[in-house]
GUBA-484128 format. One record per residue (C-alpha): x, y negated, z negated. Coordinates in Angstrom, 3 decimals. Example, Ala and Ser with C-alpha at 12.3 -4.5 7.8 and 13.67 -1.06 7.14 Angstrom:
+----------+----------+----------+
:       c1 :       c2 :       c3 :
+----------+----------+----------+
:   12.300 :    4.500 :   -7.800 :
:   13.670 :    1.060 :   -7.140 :
+----------+----------+----------+
END
This chain:
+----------+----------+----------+
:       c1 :       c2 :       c3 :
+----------+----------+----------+
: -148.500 :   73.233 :    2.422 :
: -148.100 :   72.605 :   -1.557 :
: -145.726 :   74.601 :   -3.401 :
: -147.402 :   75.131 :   -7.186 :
: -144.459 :   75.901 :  -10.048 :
: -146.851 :   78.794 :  -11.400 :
: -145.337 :   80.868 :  -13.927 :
: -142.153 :   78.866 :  -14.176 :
: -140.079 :   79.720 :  -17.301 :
: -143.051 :   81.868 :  -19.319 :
: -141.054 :   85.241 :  -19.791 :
: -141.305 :   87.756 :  -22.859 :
: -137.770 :   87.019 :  -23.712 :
: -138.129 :   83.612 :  -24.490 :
: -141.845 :   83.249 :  -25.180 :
: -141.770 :   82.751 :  -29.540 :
: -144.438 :   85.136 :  -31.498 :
: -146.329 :   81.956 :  -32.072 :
: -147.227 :   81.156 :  -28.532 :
: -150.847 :   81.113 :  -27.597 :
: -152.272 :   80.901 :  -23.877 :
: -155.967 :   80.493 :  -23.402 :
: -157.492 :   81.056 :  -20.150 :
: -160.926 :   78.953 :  -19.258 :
: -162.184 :   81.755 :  -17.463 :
: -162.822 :   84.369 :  -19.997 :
: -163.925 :   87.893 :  -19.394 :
: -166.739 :   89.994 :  -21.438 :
: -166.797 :   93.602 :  -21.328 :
: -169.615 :   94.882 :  -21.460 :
: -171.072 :   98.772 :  -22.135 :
: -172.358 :   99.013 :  -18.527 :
: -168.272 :   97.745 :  -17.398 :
: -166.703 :  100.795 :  -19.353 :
: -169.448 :  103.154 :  -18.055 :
: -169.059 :  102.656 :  -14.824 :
: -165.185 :  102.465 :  -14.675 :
: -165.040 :  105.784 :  -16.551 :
: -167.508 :  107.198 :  -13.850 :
: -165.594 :  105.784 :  -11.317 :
: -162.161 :  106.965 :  -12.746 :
: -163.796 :  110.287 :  -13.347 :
: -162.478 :  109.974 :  -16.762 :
: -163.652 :  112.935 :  -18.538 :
: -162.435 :  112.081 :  -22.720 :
: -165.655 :  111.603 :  -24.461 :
: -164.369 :  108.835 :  -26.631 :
: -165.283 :  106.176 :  -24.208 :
: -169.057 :  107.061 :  -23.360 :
: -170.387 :  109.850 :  -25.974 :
: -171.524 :  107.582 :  -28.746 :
: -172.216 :  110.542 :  -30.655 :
: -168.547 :  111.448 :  -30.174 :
: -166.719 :  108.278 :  -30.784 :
: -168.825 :  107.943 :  -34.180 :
: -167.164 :  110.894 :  -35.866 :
: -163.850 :  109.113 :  -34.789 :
: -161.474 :  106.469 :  -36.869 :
: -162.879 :  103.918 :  -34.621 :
: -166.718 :  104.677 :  -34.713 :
: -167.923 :  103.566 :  -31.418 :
: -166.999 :  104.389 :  -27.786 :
: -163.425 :  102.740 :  -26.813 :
: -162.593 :  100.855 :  -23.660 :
: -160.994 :  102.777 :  -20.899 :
: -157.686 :  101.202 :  -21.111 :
: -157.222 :  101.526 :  -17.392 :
: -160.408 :   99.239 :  -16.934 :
: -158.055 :   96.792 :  -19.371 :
: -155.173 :   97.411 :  -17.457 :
: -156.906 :   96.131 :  -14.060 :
: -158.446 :   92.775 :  -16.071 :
: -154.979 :   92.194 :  -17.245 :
: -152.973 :   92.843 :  -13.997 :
: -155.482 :   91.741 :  -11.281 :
: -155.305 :   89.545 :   -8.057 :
: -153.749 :   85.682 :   -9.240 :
: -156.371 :   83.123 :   -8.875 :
: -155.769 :   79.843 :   -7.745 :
+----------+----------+----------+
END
């Protein structure tokens, strides 16, 4: 069995406010992704499907349900 280093020595506390890390597999999200993660969330705040909502707001368009950014950000390690 091989033993990869992984995340070896990348931590908040000593990353610098410089540092960029690019992934090669990079992630759209699309209308149809927030849609059906709010349905699927049951999450009832109009911002993030009532266009007609989120226009009359600071923003001006529907907003991401930061849970469905939560999961990209936190999900399974790849290999």
């Amino acid at each position: 069995m091989t033993i990869k280093e992984g995340w070896s020595g990348r931590y908040f506390e000593t990353s610098r406010s410089e540092t960029f890390m690019s992934d090669p597999l990079g992630r759209t999200i699309t209308t149809t992704d927030n849609s059906w993660f709010t349905l699927l969330t049951q999450n009832t705040a109009p911002i993030h499907f009532d266009y007609h909502y989120a226009s009359q707001t600071e923003f001006g368009k529907p907003l991401v349900n930061s849970c469905l950014t939560l999961a990209l950000v936190t999900g399974p390690e790849r290999d």
